[in-house]
VEXDREN-2710 file (C-alpha; in Angstrom, 1 decimal):
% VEXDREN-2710
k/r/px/py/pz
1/UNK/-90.4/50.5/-11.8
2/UNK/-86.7/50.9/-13.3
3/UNK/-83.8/51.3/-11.4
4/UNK/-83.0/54.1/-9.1
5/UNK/-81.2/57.0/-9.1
6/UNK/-80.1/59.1/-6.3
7/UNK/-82.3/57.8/-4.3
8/UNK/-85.5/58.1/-6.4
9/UNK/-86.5/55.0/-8.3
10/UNK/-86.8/55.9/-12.1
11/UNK/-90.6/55.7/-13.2
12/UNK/-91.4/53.8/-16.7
13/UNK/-93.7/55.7/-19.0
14/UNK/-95.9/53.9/-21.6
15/UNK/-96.9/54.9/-24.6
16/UNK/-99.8/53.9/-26.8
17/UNK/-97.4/51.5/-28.9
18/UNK/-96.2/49.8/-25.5
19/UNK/-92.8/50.8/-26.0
20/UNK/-91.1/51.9/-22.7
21/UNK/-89.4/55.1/-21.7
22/UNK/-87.3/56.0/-19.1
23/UNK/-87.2/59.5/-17.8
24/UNK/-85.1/61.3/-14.8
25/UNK/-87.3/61.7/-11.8
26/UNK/-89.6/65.0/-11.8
27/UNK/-88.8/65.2/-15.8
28/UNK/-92.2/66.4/-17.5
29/UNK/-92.6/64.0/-20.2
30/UNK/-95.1/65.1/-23.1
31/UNK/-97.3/63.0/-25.2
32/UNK/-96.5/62.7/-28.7
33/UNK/-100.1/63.3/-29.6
34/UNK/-100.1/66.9/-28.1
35/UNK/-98.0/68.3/-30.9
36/UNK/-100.7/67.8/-33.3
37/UNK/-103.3/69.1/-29.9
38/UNK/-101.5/72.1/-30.0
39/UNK/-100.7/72.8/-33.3
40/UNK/-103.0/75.5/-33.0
41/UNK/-101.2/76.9/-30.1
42/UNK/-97.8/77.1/-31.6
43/UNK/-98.6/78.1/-35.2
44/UNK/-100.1/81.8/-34.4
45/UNK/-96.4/83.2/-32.9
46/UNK/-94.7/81.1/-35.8
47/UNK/-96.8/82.5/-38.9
48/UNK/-96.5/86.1/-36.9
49/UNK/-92.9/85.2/-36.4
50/UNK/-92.6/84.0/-40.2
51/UNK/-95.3/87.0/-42.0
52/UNK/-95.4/89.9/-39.5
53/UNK/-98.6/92.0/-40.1
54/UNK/-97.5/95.3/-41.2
55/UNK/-98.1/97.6/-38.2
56/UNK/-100.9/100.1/-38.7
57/UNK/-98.4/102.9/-37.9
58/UNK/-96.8/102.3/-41.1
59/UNK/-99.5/103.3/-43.7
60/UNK/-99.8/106.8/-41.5
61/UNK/-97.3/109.7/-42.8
62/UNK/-94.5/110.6/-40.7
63/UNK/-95.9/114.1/-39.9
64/UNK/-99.3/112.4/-38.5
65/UNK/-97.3/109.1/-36.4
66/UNK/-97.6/111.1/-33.2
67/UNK/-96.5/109.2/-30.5
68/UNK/-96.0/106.0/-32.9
69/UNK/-92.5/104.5/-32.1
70/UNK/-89.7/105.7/-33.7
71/UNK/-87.9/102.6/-35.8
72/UNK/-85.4/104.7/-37.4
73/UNK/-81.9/105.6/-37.2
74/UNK/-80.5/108.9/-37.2
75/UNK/-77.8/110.0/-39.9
76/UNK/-74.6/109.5/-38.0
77/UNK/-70.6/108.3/-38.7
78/UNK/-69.3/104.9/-37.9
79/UNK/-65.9/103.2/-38.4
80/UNK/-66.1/99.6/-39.6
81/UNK/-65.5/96.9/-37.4
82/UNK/-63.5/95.0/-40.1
83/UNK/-61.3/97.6/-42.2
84/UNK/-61.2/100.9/-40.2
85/UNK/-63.1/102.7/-43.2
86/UNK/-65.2/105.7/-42.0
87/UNK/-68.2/106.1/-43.3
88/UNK/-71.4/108.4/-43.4
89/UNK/-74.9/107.1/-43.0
90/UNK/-77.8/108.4/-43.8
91/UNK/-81.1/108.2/-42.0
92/UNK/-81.7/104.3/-42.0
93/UNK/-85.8/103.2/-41.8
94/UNK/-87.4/99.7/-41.3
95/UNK/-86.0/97.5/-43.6
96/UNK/-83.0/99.0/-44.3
97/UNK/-79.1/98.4/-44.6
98/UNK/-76.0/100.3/-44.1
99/UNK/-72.6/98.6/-45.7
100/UNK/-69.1/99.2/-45.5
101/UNK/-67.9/101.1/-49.0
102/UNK/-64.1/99.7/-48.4
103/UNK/-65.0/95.9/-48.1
104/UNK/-68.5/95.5/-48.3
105/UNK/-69.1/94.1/-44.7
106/UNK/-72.7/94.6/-43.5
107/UNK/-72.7/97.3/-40.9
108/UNK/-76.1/97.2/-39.8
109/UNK/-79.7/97.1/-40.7
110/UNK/-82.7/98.1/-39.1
111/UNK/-85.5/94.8/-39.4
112/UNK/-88.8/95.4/-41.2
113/UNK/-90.6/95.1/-37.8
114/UNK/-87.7/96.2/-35.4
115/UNK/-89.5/96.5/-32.3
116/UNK/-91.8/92.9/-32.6
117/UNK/-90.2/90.8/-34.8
118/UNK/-87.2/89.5/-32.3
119/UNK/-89.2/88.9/-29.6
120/UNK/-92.1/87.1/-31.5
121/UNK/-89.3/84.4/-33.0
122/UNK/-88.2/84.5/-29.3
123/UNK/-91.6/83.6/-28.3
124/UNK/-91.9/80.6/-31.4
125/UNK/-88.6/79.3/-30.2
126/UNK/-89.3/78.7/-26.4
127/UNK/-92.4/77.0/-27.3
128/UNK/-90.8/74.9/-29.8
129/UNK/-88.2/74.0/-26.7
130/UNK/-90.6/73.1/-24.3
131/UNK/-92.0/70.4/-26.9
132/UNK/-88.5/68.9/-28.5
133/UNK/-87.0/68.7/-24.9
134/UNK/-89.7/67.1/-23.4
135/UNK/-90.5/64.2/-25.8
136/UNK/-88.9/61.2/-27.7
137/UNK/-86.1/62.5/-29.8
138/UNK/-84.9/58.8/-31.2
139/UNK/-85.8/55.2/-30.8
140/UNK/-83.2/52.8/-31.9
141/UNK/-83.4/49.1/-31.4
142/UNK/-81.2/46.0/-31.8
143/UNK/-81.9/42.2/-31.1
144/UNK/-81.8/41.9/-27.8
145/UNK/-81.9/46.2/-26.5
146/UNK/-83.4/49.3/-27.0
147/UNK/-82.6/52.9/-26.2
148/UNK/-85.5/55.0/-25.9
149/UNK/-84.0/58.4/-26.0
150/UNK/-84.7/62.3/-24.9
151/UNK/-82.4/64.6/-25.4
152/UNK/-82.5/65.2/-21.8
153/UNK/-82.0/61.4/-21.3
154/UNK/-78.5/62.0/-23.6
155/UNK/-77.1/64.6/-21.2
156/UNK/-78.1/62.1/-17.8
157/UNK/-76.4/59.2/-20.2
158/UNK/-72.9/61.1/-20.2
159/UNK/-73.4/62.2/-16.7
160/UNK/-74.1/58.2/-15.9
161/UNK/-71.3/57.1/-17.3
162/UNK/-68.4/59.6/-16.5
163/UNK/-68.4/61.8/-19.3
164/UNK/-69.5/64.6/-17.5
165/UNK/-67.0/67.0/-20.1
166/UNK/-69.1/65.9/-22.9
167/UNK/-72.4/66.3/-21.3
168/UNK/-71.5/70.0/-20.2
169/UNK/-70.7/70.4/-23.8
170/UNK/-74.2/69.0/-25.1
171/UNK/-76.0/71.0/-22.3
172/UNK/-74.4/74.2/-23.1
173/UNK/-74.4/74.3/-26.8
174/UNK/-78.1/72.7/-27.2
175/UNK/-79.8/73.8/-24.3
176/UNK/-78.4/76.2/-22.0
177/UNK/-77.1/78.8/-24.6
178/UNK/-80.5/79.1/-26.7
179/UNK/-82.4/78.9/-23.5
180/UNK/-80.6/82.4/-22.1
181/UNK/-80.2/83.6/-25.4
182/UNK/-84.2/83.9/-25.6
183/UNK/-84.9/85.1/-22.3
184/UNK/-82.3/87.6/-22.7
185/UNK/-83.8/88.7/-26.1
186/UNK/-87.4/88.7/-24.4
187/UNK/-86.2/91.0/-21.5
188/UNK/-84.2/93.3/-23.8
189/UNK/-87.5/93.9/-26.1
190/UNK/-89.6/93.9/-23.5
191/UNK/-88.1/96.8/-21.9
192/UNK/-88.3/98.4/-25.7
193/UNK/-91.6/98.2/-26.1
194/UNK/-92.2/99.4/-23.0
195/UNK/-89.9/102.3/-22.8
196/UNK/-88.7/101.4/-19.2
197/UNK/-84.8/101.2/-18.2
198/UNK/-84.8/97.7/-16.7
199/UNK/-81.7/96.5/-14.7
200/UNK/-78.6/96.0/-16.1
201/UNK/-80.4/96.3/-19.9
202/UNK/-77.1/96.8/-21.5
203/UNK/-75.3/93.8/-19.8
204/UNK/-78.2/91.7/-21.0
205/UNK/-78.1/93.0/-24.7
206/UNK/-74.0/92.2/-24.2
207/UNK/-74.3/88.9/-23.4
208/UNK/-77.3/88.7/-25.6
209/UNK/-75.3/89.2/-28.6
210/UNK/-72.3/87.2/-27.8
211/UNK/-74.2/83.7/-26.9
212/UNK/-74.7/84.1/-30.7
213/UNK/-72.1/82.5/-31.9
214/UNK/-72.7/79.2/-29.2
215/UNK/-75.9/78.3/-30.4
216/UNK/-75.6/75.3/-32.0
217/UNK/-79.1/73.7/-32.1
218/UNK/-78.8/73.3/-36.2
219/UNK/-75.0/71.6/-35.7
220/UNK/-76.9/68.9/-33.5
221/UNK/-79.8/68.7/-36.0
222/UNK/-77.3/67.6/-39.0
223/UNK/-75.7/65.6/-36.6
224/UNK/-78.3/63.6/-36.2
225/UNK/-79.3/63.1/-39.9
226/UNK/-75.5/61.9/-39.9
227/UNK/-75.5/59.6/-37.1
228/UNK/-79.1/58.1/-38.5
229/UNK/-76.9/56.7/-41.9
230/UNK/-74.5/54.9/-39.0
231/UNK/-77.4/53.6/-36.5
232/UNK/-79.7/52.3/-40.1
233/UNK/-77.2/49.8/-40.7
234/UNK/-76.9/48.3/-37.6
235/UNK/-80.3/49.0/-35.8
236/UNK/-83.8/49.3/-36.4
237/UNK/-84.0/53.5/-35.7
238/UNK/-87.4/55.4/-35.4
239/UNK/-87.5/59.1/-35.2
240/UNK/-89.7/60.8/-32.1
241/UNK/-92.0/63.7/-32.1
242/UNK/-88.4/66.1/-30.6
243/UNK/-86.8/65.3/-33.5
244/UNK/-89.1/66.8/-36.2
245/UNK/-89.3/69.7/-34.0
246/UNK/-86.0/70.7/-34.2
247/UNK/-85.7/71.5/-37.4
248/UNK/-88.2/74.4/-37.0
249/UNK/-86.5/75.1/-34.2
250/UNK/-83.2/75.4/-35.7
251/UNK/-84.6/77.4/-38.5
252/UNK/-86.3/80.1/-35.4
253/UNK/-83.1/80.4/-33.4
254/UNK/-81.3/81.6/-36.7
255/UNK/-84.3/83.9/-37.3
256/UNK/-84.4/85.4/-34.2
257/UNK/-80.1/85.5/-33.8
258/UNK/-79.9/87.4/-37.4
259/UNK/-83.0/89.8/-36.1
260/UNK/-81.5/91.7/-33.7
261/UNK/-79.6/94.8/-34.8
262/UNK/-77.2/95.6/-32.2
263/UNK/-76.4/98.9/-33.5
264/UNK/-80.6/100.0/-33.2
265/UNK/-81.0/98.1/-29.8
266/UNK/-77.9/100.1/-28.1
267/UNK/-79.2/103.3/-29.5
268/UNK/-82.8/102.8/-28.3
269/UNK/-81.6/101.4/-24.8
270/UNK/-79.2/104.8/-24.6
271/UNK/-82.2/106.7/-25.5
272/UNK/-84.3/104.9/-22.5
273/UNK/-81.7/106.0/-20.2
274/UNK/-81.6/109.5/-21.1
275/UNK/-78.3/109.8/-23.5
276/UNK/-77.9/110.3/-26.9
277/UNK/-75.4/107.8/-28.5
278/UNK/-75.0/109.5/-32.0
279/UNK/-72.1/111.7/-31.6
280/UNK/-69.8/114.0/-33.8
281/UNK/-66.8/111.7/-35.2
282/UNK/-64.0/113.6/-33.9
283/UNK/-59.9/112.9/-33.4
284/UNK/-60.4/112.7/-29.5
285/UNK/-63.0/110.1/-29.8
286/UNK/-62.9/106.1/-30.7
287/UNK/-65.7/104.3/-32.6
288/UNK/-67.0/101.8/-30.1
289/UNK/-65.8/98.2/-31.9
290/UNK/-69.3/96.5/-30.6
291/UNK/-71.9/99.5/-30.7
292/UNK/-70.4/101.6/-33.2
293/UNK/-71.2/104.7/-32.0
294/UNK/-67.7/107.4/-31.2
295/UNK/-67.2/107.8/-27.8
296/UNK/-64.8/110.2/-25.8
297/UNK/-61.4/108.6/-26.0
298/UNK/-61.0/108.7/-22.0
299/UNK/-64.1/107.0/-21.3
300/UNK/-63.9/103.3/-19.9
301/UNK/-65.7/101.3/-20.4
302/UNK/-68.5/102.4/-24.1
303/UNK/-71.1/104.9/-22.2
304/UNK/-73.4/103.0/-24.9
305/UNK/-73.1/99.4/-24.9
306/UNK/-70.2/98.8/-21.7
307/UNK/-67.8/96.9/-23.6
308/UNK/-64.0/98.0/-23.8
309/UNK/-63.1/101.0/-25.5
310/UNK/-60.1/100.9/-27.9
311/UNK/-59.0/102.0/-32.0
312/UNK/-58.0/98.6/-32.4
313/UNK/-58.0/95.4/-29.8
314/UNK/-55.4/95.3/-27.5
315/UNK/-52.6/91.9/-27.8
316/UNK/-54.9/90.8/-30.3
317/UNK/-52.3/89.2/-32.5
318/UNK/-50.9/87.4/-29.7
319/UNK/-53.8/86.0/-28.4
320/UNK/-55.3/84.7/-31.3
321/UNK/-52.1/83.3/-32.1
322/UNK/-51.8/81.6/-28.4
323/UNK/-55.1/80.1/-29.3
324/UNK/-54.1/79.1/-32.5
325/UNK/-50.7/77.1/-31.4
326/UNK/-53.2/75.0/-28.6
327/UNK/-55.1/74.2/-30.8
328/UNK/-52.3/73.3/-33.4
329/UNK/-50.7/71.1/-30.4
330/UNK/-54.0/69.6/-29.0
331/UNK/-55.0/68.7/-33.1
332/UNK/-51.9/66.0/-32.9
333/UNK/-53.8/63.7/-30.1
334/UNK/-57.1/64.3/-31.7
335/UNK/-56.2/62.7/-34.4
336/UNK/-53.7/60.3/-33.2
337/UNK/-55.5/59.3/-29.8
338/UNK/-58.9/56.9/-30.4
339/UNK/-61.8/58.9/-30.6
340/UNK/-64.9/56.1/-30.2
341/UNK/-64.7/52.9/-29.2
342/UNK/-67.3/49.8/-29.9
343/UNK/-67.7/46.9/-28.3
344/UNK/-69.8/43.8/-28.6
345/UNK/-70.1/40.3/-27.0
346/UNK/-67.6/39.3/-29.4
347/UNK/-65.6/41.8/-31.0
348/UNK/-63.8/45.3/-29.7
349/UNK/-63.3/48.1/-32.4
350/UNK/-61.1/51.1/-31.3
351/UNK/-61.2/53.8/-34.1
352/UNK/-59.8/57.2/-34.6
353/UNK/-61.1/59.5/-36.5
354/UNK/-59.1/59.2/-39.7
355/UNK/-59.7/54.6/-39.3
356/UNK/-63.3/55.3/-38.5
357/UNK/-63.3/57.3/-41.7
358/UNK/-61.8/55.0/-44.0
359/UNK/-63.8/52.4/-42.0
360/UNK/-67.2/53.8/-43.6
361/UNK/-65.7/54.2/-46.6
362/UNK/-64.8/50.8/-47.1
363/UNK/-68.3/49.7/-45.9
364/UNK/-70.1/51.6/-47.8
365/UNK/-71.2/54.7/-46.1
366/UNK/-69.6/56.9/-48.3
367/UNK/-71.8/59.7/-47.9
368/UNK/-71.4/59.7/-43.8
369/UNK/-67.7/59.4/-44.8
370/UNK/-67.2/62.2/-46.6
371/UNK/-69.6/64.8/-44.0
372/UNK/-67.2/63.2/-41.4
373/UNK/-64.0/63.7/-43.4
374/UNK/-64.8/67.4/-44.0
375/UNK/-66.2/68.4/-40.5
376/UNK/-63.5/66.2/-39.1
377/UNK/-60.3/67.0/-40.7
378/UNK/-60.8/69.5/-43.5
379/UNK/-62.9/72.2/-41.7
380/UNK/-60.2/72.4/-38.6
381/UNK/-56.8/71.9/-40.9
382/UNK/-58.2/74.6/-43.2
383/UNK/-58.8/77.0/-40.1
384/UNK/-56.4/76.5/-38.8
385/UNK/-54.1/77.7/-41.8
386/UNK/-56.5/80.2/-42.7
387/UNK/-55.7/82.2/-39.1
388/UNK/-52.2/81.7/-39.8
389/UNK/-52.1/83.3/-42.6
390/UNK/-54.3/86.1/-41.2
391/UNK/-51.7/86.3/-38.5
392/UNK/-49.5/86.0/-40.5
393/UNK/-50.6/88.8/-43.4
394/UNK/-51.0/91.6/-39.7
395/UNK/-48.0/90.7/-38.6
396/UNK/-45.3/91.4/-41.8
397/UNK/-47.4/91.0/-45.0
398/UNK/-50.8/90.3/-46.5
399/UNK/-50.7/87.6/-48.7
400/UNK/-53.6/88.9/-51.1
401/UNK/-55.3/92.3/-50.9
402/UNK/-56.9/93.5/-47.6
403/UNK/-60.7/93.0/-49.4
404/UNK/-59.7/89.4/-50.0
405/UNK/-58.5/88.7/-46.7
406/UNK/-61.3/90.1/-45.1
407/UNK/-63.5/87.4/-47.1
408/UNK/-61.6/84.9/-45.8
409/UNK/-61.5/85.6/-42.4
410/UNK/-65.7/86.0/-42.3
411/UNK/-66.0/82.4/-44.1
412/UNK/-63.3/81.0/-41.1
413/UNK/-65.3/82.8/-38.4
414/UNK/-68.4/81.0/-39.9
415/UNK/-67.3/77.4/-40.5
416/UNK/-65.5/76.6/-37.2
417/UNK/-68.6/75.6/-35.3
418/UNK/-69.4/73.0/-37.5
419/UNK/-66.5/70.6/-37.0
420/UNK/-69.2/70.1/-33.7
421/UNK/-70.8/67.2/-35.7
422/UNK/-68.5/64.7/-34.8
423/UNK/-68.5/65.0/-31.0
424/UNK/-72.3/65.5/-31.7
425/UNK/-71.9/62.2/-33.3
426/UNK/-70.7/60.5/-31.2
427/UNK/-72.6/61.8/-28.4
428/UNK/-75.8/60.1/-30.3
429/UNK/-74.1/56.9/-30.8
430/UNK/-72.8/56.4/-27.7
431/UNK/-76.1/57.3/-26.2
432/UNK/-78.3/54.8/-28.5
433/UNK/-75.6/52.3/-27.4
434/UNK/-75.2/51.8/-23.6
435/UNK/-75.9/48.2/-23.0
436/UNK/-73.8/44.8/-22.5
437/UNK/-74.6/43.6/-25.9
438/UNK/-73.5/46.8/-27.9
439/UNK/-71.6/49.7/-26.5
440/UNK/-70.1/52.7/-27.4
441/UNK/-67.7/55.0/-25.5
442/UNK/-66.0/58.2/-26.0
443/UNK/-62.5/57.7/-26.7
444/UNK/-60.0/60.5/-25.1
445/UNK/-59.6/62.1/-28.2
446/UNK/-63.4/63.2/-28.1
447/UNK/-62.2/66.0/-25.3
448/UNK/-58.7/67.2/-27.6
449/UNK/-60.9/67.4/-30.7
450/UNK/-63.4/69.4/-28.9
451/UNK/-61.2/71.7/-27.4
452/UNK/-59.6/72.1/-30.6
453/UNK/-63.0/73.3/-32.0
454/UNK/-63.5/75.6/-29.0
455/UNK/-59.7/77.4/-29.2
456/UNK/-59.6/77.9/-33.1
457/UNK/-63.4/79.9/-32.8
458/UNK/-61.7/81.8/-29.8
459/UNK/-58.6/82.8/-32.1
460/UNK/-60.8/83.9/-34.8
461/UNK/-62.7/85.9/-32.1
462/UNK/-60.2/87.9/-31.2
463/UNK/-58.3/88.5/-34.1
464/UNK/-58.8/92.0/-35.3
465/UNK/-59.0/91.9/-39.1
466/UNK/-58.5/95.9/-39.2
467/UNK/-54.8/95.4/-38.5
468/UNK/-54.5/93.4/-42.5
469/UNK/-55.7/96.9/-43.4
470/UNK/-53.5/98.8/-41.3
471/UNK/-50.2/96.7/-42.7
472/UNK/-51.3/97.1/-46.1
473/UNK/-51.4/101.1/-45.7
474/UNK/-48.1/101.3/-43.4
475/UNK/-46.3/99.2/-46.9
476/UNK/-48.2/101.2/-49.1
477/UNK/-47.3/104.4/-47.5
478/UNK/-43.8/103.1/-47.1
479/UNK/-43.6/102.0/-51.1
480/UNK/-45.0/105.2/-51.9
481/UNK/-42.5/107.4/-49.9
482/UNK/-39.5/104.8/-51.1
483/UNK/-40.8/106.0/-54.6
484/UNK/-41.0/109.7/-54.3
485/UNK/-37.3/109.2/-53.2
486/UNK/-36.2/108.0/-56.2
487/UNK/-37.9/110.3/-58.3
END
């Protein structure tokens, strides 16, 4: 028996190799051997997942599909979500795209299998869960200790020792996200297929959408592989049975996030409820910035998908910016404050990020040096100016053309998450090392670098990259009219 917590002494499990693991009490601890037991069991929904079967509903001609769902979208008029354009699609099938003719952002698409595809990766990715978060996800040793680790165990770790910031941070972005994004996609689809308005279905397709961008499962993954080139070199490190799932894992969380059209789901929920969300673009009505269908301009909040109604997002500009400056002031003790600290029987190394960085480069690790380097300090300094000068470019004048800007704001949107890999990072380590004879702790510039992370993805969220479109019209309407007075 191992020590107790709360009460409830801790239980030691042995494996076949003798090798000891501790678990929480009540924690359902699988045996390695039942991945390859039920490898069976989990590759049906992943080749379905992977290869859907063409539904038989496909080879039968429109005019003899009866009461065969409907995967198609009507012909209807949308503005775009990043430059204001209107446009006019056409009657969109399976398998097929609509895309801005202003700046080329994807509008929407309807999947190949709309109706089973989502929920079948869904399906694949809970299962996949239940196995990587219930088994060994990494086994490092040193003379003297060993850290038999779950990712659960990580998360109770943090919690153990006071870091209770850092653990939320793990839960959320590994665990708790993913797990409600895939029972919110499995509710959603379920009441698709079958035709039944359940509770608050747009709420759930809301929320659904938004936990999106929180997912980090694949972040953690890389992580990992980063932290393994650090642990090697001072430890004897075996990989478990969790960690070979999660790249699978990782791989059906992205499938199943870039599945679901948002556009079709909101028009098929609208149709379950009895409305019809394709309506006439008119003067008096606003394209909805999250469905994209034109509602009445009075109507609060989007009779379609319930978010907030408005041409363009209200204080926009000065929130992102108020993001942007936190995150500018809290980048200064990130970077100045120590971020990890190790400790032996015989020595103490306190490291910020930039030492800890030149630290691997001068022992070698170059490669771990560099992924640090750029997740570290490139990715955040270079978002960090990019929003400024998106800011900047709505506020008085674009710096390059609207098209341009537009580019650059979708690759700062998409980056930001993964300066993640170095609280990740550290997370690993300091969970592998938690004993007497090697230790390593958090530093408080783990929590500023974090939140730094955290506030630049919420100033790109909010920024509105239609008003860099709007400015460059107002000057160009303004140089024209300067012009015709001249002539």
């Amino acid at each position: 028996m191992g020590s107790a917590v709360g009460g409830q002494p801790l239980e030691k499990i042995f494996l076949p190799d003798d090798k000891g693991l501790f678990i929480l009490p009540n924690l359902p601890v699988l045996h390695p051997d039942w991945v390859y037991r039920f490898f069976s069991f989990i590759m049906p929904p992943l080749i379905f997942a992977t290869f859907p079967m063409k539904p038989f509903a496909e080879n039968i001609p429109h005019s003899l599909r009866g009461n065969c769902r409907d995967e198609a979208l009507p012909p209807h008029t949308v503005d775009c979500p990043e430059c204001g354009c209107r446009a006019d699609v056409p009657r969109l099938d399976s398998g097929e795209a609509a895309f801005c003719p202003s700046c080329g952002h994807k509008l929407f698409r309807v999947g190949r299998h709309p109706f089973s595809a989502p929920p079948a990766y869904a399906a694949a990715s809970l299962i996949l869960m239940a196995f990587a978060y219930g088994m060994t996800y990494i086994e490092v040793g040193i003379p003297g200790a060993a850290s038999v680790l779950s990712l659960p165990e990580m998360v109770r770790l943090m919690v153990f020792q006071d870091y209770g910031f850092l653990a939320e941070v793990m839960f959320v972005l590994t665990f708790g996200a993913p797990v409600l994004f895939l029972l919110l996609c499995l509710y959603v689809y379920t009441a698709l297929i079958r035709e039944k308005a359940y509770p608050a279905l747009r709420f759930a397709t809301r929320v659904l959408v938004r936990l999106r961008h929180w997912i980090m499962v694949d972040v953690f993954f890389i992580s990992t592989l980063v932290a393994y080139i650090k642990l090697s070199s001072v430890a004897t490190v075996e990989f478990g049975s969790a960690f070979y799932l999660m790249f699978p894992l990782s791989v059906m969380l992205i499938r199943t996030s870039v599945s679901i059209p948002q556009h079709w789901v909101y028009y098929k929920i609208h149709r379950l409820t009895g409305g019809h969300a394709v309506q006439t673009a008119t003067e008096d009505k606003i394209c909805c910035s999250r469905c994209l269908y034109f509602r009445n301009k009075d109507e609060q909040p989007c009779g379609v998908c319930g978010a907030d109604l408005y041409r363009r997002r209200p204080k926009s500009l000065s929130i992102s910016l108020a993001f942007l400056v936190a995150a500018f002031i809290l980048y200064f003790p990130a970077n100045i404050l120590p971020i990890m600290i190790s400790s032996n029987p015989t020595a103490l190394e306190i490291n910020t990020i930039f030492n800890g960085i030149v630290y691997m480069w001068d022992d070698g690790d170059r490669l771990i040096a560099v992924i640090i380097f750029s997740a570290s300090i490139m990715v955040p300094v270079l978002k960090i100016i990019a929003m400024a000068v998106l800011i900047y470019s709505a506020y008085f004048k674009p710096v390059m053309s609207a098209d341009k800007m537009s580019v650059l704001y979708r690759i700062t949107e998409s980056i930001g998450r993964w300066s993640m890999i170095d609280i990740f990072v550290i997370i690993i380590l300091m969970s592998s090392f938690h004993t007497n004879m090697a230790r390593v702790v958090p530093g408080s510039a783990a929590i500023y670098f974090c939140l730094v992370v955290i506030l630049t993805m919420l100033s790109a969220y909010y920024f509105d990259p239609r008003l860099i479109w709007d400015k460059q019209q107002q000057l160009s309407d303004g140089l024209d009219s300067d012009q015709t007075l001249t002539q």
